[in-house]
TORKOL-4160 file (C-alpha; in steps of 0.2 Angstrom, whole numbers, padded with zeros to 4 digits, m for minus):
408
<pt num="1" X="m0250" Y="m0272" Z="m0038"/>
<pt num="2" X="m0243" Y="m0262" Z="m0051"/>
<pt num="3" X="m0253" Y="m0247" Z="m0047"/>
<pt num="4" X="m0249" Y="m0249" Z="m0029"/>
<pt num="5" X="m0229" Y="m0249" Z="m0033"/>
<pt num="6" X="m0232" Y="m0234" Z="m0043"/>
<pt num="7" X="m0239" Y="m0226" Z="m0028"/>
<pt num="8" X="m0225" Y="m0230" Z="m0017"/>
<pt num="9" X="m0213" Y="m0224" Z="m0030"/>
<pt num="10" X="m0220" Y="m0207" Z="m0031"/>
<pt num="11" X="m0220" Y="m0205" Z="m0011"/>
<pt num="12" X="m0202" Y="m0211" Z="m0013"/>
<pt num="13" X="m0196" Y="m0199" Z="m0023"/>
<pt num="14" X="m0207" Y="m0184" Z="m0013"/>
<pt num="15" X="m0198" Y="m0190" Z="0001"/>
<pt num="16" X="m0182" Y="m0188" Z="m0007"/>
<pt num="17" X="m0186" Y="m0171" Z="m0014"/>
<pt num="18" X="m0192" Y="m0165" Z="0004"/>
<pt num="19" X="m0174" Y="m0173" Z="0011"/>
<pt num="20" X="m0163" Y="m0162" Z="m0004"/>
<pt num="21" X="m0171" Y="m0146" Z="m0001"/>
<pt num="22" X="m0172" Y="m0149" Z="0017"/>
<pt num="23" X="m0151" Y="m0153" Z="0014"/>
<pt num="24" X="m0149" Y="m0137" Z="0003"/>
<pt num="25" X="m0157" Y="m0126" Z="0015"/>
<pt num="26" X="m0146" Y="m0130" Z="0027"/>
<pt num="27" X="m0131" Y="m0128" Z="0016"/>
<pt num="28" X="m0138" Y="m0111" Z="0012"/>
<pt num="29" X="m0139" Y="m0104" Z="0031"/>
<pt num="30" X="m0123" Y="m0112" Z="0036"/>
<pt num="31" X="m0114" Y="m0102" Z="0023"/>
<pt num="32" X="m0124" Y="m0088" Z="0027"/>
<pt num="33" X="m0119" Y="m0090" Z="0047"/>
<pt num="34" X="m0099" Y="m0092" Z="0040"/>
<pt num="35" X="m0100" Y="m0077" Z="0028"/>
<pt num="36" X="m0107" Y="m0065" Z="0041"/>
<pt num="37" X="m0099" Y="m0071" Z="0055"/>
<pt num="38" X="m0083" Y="m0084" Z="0052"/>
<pt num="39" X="m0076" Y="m0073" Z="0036"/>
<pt num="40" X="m0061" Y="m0082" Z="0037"/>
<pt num="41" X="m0068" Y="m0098" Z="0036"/>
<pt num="42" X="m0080" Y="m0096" Z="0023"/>
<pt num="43" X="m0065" Y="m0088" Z="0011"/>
<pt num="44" X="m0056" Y="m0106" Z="0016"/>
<pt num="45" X="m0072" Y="m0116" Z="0011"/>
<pt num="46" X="m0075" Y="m0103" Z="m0003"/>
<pt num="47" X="m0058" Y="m0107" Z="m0012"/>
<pt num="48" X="m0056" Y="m0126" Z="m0008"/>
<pt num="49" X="m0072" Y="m0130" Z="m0018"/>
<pt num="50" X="m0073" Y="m0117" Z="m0032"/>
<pt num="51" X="m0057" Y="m0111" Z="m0033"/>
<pt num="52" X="m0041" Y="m0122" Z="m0028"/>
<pt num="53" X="m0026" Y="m0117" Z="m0018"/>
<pt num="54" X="m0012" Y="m0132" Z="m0023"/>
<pt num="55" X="0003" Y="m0123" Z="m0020"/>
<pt num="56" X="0008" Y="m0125" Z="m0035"/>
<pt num="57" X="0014" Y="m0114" Z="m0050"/>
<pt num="58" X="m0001" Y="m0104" Z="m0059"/>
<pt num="59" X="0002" Y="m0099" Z="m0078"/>
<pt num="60" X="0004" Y="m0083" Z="m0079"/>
<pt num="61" X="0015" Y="m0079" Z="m0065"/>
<pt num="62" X="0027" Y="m0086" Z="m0050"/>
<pt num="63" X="0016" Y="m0094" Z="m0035"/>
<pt num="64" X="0025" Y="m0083" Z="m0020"/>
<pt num="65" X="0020" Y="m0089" Z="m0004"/>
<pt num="66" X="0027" Y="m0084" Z="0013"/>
<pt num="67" X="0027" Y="m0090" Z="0030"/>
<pt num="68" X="0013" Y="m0083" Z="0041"/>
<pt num="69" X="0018" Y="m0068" Z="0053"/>
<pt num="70" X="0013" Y="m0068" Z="0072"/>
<pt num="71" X="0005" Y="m0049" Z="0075"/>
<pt num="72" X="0014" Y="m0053" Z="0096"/>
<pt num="73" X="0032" Y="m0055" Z="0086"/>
<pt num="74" X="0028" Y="m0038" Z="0073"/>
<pt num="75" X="0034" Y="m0025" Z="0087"/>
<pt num="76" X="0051" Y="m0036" Z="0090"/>
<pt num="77" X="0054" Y="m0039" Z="0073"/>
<pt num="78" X="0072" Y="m0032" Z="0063"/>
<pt num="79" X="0060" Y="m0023" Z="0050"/>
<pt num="80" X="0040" Y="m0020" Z="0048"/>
<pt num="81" X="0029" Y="m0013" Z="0033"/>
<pt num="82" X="0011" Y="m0009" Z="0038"/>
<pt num="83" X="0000" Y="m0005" Z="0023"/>
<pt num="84" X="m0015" Y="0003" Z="0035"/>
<pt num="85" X="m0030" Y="0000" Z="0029"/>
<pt num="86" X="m0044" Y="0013" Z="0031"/>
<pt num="87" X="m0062" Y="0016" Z="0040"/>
<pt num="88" X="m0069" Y="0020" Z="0025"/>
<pt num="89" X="m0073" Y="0013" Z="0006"/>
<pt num="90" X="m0059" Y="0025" Z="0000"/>
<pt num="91" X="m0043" Y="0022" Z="m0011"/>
<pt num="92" X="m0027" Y="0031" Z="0000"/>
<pt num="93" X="m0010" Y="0028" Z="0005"/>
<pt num="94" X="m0004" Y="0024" Z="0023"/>
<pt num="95" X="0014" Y="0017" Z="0027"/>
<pt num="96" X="0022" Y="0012" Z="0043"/>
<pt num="97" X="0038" Y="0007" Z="0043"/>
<pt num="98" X="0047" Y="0002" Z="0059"/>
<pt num="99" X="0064" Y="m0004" Z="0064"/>
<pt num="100" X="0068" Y="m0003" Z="0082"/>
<pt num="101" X="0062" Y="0011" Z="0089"/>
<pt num="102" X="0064" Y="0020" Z="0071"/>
<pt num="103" X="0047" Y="0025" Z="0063"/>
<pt num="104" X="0044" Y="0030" Z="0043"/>
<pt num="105" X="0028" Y="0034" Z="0039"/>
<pt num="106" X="0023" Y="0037" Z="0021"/>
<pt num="107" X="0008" Y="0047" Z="0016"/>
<pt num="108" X="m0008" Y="0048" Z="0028"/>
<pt num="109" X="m0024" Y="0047" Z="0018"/>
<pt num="110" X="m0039" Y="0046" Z="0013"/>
<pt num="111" X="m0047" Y="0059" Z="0021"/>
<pt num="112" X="m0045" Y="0074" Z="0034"/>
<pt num="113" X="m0056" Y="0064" Z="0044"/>
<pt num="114" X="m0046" Y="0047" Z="0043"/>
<pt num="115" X="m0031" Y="0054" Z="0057"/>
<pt num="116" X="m0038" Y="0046" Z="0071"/>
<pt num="117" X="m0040" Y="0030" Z="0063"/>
<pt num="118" X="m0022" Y="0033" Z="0059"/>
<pt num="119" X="m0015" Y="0038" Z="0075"/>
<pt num="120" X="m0024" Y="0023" Z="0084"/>
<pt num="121" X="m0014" Y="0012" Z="0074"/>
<pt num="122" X="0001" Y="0020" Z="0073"/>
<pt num="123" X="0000" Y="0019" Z="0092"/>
<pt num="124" X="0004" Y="0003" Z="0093"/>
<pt num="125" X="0019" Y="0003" Z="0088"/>
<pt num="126" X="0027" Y="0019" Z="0090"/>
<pt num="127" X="0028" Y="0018" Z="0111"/>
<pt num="128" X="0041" Y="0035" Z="0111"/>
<pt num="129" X="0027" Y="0048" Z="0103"/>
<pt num="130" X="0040" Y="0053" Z="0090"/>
<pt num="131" X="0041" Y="0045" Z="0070"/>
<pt num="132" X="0059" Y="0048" Z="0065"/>
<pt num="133" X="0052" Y="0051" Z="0046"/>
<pt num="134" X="0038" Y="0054" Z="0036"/>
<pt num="135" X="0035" Y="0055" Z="0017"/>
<pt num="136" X="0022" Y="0066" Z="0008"/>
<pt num="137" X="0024" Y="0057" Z="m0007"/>
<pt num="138" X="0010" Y="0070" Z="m0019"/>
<pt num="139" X="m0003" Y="0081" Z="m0014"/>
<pt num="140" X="m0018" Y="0073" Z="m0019"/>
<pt num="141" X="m0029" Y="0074" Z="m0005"/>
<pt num="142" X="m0028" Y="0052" Z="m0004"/>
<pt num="143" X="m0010" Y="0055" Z="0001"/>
<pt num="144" X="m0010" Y="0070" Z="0014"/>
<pt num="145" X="m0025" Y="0071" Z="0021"/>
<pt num="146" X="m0024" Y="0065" Z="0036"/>
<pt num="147" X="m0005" Y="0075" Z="0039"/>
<pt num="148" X="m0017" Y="0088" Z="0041"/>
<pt num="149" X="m0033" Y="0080" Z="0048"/>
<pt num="150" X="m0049" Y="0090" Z="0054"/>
<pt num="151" X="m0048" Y="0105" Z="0064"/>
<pt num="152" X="m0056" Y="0111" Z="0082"/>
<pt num="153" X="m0056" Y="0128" Z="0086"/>
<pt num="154" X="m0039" Y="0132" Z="0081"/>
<pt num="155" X="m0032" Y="0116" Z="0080"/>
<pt num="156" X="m0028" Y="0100" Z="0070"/>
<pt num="157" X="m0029" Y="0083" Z="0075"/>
<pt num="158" X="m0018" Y="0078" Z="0059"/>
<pt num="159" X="m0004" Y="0067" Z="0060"/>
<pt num="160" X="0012" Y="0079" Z="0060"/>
<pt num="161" X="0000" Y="0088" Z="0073"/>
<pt num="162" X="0000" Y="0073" Z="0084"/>
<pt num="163" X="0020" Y="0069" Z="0086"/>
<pt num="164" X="0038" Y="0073" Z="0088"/>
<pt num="165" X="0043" Y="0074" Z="0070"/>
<pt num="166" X="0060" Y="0071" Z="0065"/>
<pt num="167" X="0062" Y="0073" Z="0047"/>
<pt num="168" X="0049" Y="0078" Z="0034"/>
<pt num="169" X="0053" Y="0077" Z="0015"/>
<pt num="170" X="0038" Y="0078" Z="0003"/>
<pt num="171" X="0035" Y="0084" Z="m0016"/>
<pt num="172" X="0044" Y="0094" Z="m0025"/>
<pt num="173" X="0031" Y="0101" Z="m0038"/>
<pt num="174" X="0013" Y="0102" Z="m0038"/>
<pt num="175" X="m0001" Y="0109" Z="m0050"/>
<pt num="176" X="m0014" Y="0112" Z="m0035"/>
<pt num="177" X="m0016" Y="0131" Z="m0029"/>
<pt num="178" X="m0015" Y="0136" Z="m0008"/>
<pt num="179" X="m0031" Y="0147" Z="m0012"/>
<pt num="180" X="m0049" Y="0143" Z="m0016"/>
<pt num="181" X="m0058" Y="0154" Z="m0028"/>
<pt num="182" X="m0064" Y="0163" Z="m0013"/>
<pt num="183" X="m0049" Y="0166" Z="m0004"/>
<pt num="184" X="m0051" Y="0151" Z="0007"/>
<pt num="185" X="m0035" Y="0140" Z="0011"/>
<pt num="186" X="m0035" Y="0122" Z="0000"/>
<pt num="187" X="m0031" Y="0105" Z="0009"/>
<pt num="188" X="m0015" Y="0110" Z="0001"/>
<pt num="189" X="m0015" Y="0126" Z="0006"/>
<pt num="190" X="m0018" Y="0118" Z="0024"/>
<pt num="191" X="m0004" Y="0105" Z="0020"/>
<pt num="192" X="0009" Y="0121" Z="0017"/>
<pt num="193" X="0003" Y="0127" Z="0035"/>
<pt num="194" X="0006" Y="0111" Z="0044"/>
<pt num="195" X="0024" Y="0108" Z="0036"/>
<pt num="196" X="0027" Y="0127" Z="0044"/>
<pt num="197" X="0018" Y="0120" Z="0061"/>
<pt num="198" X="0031" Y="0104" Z="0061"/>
<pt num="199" X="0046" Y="0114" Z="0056"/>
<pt num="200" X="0043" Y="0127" Z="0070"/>
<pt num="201" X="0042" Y="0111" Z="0084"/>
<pt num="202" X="0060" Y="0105" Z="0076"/>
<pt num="203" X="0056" Y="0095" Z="0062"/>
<pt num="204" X="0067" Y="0097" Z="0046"/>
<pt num="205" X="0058" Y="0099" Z="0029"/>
<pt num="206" X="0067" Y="0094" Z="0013"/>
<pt num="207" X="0060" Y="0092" Z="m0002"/>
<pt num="208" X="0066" Y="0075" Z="m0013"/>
<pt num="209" X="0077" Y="0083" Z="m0024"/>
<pt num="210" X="0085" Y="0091" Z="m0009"/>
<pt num="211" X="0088" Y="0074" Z="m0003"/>
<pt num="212" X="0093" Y="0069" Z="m0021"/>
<pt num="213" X="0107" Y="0083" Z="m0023"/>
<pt num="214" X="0111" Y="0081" Z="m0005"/>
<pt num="215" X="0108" Y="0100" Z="m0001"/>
<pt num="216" X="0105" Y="0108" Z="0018"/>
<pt num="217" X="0109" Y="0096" Z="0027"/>
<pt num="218" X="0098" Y="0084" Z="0018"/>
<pt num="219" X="0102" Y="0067" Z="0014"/>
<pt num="220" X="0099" Y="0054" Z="m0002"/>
<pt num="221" X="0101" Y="0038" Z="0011"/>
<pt num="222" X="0096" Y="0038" Z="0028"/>
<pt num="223" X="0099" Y="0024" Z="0040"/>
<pt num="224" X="0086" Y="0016" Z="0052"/>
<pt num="225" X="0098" Y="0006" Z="0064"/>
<pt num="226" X="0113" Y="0010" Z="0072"/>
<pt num="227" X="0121" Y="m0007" Z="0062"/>
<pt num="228" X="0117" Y="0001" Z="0046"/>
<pt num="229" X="0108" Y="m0013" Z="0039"/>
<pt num="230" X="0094" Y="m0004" Z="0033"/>
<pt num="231" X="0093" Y="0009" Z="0023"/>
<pt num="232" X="0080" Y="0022" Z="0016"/>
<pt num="233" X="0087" Y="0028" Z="m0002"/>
<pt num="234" X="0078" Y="0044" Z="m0011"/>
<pt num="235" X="0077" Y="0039" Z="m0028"/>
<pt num="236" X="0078" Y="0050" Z="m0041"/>
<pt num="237" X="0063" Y="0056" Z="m0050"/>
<pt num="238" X="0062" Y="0066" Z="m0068"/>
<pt num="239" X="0048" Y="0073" Z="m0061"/>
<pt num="240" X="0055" Y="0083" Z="m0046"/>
<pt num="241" X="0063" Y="0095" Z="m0059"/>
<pt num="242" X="0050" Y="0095" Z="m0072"/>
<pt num="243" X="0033" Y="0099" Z="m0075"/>
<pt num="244" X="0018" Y="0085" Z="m0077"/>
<pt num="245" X="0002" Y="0090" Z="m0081"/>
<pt num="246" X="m0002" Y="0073" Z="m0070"/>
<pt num="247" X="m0001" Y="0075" Z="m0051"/>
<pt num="248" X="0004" Y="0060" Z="m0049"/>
<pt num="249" X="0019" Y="0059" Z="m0057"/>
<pt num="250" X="0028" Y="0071" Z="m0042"/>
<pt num="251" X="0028" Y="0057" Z="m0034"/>
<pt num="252" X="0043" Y="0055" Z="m0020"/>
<pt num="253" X="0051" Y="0038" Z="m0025"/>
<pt num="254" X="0060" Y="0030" Z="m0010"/>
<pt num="255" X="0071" Y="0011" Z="m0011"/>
<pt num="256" X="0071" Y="0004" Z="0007"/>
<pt num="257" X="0085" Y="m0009" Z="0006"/>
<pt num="258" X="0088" Y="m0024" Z="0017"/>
<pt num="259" X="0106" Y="m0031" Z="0021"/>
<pt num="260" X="0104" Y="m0049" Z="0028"/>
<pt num="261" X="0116" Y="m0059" Z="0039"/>
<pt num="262" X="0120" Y="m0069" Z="0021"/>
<pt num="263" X="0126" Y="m0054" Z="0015"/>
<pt num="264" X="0113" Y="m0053" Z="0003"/>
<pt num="265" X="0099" Y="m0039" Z="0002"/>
<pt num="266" X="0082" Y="m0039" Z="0002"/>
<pt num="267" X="0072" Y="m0024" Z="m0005"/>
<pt num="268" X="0056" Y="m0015" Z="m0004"/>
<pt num="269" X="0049" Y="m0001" Z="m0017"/>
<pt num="270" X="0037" Y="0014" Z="m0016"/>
<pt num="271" X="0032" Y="0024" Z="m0029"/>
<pt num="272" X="0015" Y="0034" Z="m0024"/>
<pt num="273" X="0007" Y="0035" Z="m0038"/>
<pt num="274" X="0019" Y="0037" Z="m0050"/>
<pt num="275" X="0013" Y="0036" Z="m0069"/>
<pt num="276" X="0020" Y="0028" Z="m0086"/>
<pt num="277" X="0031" Y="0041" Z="m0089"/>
<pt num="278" X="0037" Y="0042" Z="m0072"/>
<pt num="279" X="0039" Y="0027" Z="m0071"/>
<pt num="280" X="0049" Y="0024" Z="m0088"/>
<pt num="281" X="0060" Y="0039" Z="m0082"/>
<pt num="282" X="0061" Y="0031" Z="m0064"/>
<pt num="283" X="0069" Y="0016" Z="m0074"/>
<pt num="284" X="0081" Y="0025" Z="m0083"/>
<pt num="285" X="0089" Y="0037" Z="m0072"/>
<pt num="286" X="0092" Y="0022" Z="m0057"/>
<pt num="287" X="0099" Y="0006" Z="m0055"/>
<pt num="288" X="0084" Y="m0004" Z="m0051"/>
<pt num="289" X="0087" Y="m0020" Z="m0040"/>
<pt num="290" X="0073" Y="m0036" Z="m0044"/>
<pt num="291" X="0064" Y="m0033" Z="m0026"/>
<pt num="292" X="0055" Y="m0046" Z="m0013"/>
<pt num="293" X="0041" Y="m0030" Z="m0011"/>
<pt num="294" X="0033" Y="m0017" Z="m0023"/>
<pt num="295" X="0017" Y="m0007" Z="m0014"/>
<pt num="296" X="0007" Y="m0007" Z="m0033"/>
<pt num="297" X="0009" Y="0010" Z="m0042"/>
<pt num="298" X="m0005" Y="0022" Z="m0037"/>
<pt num="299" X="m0019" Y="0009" Z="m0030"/>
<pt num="300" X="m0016" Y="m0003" Z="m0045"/>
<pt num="301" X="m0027" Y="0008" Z="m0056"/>
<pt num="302" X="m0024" Y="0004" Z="m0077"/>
<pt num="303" X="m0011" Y="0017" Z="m0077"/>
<pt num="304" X="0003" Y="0014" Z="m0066"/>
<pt num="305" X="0013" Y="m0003" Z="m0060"/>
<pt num="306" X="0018" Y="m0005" Z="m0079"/>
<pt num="307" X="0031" Y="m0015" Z="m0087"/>
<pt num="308" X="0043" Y="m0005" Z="m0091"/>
<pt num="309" X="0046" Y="m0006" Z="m0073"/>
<pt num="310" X="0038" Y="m0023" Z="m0068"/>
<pt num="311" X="0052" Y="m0031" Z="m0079"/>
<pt num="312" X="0066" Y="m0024" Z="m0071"/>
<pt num="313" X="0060" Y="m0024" Z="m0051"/>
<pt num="314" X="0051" Y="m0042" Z="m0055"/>
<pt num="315" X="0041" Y="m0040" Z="m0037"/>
<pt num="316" X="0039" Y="m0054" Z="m0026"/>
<pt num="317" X="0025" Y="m0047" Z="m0015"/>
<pt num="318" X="0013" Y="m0034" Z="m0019"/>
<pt num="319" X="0002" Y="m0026" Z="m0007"/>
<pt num="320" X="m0013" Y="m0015" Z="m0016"/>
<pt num="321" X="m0019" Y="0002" Z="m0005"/>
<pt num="322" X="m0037" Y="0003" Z="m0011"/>
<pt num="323" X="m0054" Y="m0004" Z="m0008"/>
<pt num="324" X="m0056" Y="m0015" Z="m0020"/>
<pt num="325" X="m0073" Y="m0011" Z="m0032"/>
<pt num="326" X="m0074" Y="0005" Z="m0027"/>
<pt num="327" X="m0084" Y="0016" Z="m0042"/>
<pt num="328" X="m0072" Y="0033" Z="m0032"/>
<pt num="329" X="m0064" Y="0035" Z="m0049"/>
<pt num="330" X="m0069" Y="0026" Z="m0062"/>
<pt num="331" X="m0088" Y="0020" Z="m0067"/>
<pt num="332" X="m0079" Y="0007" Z="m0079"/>
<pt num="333" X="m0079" Y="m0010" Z="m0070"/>
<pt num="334" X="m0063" Y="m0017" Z="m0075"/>
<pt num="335" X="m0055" Y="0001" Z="m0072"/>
<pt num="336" X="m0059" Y="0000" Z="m0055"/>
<pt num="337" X="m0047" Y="m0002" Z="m0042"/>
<pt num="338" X="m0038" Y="m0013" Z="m0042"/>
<pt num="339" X="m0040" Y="m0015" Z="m0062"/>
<pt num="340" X="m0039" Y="m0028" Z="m0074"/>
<pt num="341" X="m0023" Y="m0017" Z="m0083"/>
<pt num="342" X="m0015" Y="m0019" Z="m0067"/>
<pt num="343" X="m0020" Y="m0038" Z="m0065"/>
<pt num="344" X="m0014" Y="m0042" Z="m0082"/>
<pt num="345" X="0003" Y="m0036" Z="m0082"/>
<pt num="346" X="0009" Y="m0040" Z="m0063"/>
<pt num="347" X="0002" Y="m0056" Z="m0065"/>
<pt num="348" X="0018" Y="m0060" Z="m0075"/>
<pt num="349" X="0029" Y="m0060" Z="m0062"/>
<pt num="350" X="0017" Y="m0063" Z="m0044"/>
<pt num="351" X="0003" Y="m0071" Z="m0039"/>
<pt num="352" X="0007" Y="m0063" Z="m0023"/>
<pt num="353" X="m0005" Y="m0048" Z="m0023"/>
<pt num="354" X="m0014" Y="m0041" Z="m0006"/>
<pt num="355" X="m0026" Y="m0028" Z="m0004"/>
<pt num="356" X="m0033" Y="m0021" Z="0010"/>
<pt num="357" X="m0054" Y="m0018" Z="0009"/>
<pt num="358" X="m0067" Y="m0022" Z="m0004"/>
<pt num="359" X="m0085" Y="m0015" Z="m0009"/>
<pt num="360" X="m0101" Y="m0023" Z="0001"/>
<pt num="361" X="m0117" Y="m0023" Z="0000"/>
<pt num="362" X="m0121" Y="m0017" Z="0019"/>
<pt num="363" X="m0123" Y="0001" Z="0025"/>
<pt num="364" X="m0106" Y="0001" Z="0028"/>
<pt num="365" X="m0100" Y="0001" Z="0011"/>
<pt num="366" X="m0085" Y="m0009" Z="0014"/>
<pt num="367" X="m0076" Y="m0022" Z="0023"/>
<pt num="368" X="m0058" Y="m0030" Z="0027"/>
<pt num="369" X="m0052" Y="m0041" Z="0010"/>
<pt num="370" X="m0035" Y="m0046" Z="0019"/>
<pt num="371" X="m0038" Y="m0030" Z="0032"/>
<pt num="372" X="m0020" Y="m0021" Z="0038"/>
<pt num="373" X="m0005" Y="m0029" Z="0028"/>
<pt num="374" X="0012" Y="m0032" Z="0036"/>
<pt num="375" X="0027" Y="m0038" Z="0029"/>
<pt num="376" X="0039" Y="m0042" Z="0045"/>
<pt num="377" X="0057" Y="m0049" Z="0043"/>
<pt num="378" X="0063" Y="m0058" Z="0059"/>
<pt num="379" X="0071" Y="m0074" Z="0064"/>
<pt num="380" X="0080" Y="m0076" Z="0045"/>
<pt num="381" X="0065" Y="m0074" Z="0033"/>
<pt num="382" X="0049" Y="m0063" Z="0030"/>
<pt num="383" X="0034" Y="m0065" Z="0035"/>
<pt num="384" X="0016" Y="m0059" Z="0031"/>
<pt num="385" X="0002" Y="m0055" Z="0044"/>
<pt num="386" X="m0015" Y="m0048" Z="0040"/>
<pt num="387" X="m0029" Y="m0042" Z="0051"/>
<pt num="388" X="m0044" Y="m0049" Z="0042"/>
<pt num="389" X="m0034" Y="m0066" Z="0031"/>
<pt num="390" X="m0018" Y="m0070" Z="0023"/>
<pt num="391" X="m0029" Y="m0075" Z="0005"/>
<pt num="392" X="m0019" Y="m0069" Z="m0012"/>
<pt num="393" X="m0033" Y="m0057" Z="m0025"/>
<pt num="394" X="m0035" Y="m0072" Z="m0035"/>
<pt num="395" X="m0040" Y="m0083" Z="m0022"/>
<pt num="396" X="m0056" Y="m0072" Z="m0016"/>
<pt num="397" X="m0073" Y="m0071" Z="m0021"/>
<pt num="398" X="m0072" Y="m0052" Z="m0028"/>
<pt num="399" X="m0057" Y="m0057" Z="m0039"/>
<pt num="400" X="m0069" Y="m0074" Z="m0045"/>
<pt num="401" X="m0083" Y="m0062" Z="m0049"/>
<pt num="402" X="m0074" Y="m0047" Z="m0058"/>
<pt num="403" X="m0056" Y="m0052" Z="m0062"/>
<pt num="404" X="m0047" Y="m0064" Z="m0072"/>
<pt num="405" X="m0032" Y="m0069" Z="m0073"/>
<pt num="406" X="m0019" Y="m0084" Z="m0064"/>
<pt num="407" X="m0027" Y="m0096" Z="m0077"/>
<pt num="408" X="m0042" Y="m0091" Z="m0069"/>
């Protein structure tokens, strides 16, 4: 009887086994299904079980969440911040701005080859063919690229090829030469030839310090509506004046400011890629406001978006322009884009960081984290829709694998 029990035990428990894998399997290829083809899911599923998402204040930093935007209300809304992402596993810069039927674009990277990406989305919402303004913030290629795009035959597909151009103001200073070593125009060299090309269909070219002093008909604040509620403000920069052996420190600085029917204001910073000392000087020769968004300093790498600044502007929101893991410019891990550094010291004031693509494993190389990031102000409040998911950097699987930080 005994031996008989035993039996029945042991084919009991191989049952049981044969039920638990059966169970895990299945597990497995439903997550599989959601992570390939439900992404947005999955990342819900992902973060309920292994990470949390209470709502409620993390150590280390202010829990800022904000309403979810409606892409049918972006078009119509008072004001609009698009942080484009790219078709590629690239870090760059891509702003659209839009109030009524007033465009801002700031920068047009990665590459000369990213334009029609770009003008496909800028499409959307620019209906008239013209953008009132656009920024060259520096001349790395990440920045102005796709201002230039590729040529065919004798032409150019780039960006201030491709549209009525109102007003240009770009960099004053920059260590890059027009010429290869073999005679051969550079991107910047190219960049110098389409700033002629706009300037000769009407555009006016300023540089920032032109706007700064106010000289040539250029001016330090420019307004987007015709009630004056919102206003484009050059900021001043040590930089346009001085030389930097560090590109990035040209950097064209620009305050977008708010008013709000309260009276109040609500403000929005861009710094390119602006470095420590820039950013120190940046601090020093304006009257900073605290601001609801800061677009990280130069793709959140370990150098920029310091404190010196992140104490005085204490951001709100923070949209990262980069493809996060990407090896583009560093090997070090926690150099990468965006960097611990970076983590470290914004997560003081935000939890509230987006970025727009992240490394993968596919031929590909990439794919949507949150996607295209826009900030849209209508109806009393701001607002944040994504293309791909609304989910802060601490809250995804990439930030749980390489990243700490949120009392993570």
């Amino acid at each position: 009887m005994t031996a008989k029990r035993k039996t029945a035990s042991k084919k009991l428990i191989a049952r049981l086994l044969i039920v638990l894998v059966i169970i895990v399997a299945l597990v497995v290829i439903a997550a599989a299904v959601m992570y390939f083809f439900f992404p947005d899911t999955y990342q819900k599923v992902y973060n309920a079980i292994f990470i949390g998402t209470d709502g409620g204040d993390d150590e280390g930093g202010k829990n800022n969440d904000i309403t979810d935007g409606k892409l049918e209300e972006i078009a119509s809304a008072d004001l609009s911040i698009h942080f484009i992402s790219f078709d590629n596993d690239g870090a760059g810069d891509c702003t659209l701005i839009k109030s009524g039927n007033t465009e801002v674009l700031i920068d047009a990277g990665s590459m000369q080859s990213t334009a029609a990406h770009i003008r496909t989305y800028i499409d959307k919402y620019c209906t008239d063919g013209k953008l009132e303004y656009v920024i060259a913030t520096h001349a790395d290629q990440d920045h102005i690229a796709a201002l230039v795009g590729n040529s065919s035959g004798n032409s150019y597909n780039g960006i201030l090829y491709s549209y009525e151009i109102g007003t240009i103001i770009t960099f004053d200073r920059t260590n890059k030469e027009e010429l290869t070593d073999k005679g051969n125009l550079t991107l910047y060299g190219k960049f110098l030839e389409t700033l002629d090309y706009a300037e000769i269909n009407g555009a006016d070219v300023y540089t920032a310090s032109d706007c700064w002093y106010e000289r040539d008909g250029a001016q330090k604040t420019y307004f987007l509506d015709e009630e004056q509620t919102i206003s484009m403000n050059i900021l001043y920069n040590y930089y346009y004046e001085h030389s930097s052996s560090d590109e990035n420190n040209y950097s064209v600085c620009m305050l977008l400011s708010q008013e709000l029917d309260t009276g109040e204001f609500n403000h929005y910073l861009f710094t390119g890629d602006l470095e420590e000392e820039g950013e120190e000087y940046l601090v020093q020769n304006n009257d900073l406001p605290e601001v609801q968004l800061f677009k990280a300093g130069h793709h959140g790498s370990p150098t920029s978006s310091n404190d010196c600044l992140l104490s005085v502007i204490k951001p709100k929101y923070v949209p990262v322009t980069c493809c996060a893991g990407t090896d583009e410019y560093s090997d070090i891990p926690a150099n990468q884009f965006p960097s611990q550094a970076f983590i470290d010291r914004v997560s003081k004031y935000t939890d509230a960081v987006y970025v727009n693509n992240v490394v993968s494993d596919d031929a590909q190389g990439y794919k949507a984290m949150n996607g295209d990031i826009v900030f849209d102000y209508s109806q009393g409040e701001l607002k944040l829709w994504c293309s791909n998911n609304t989910t802060k950097l601490k809250d995804t699987e990439w930030f749980a694998l390489n990243r700490t930080g949120w009392a993570s």
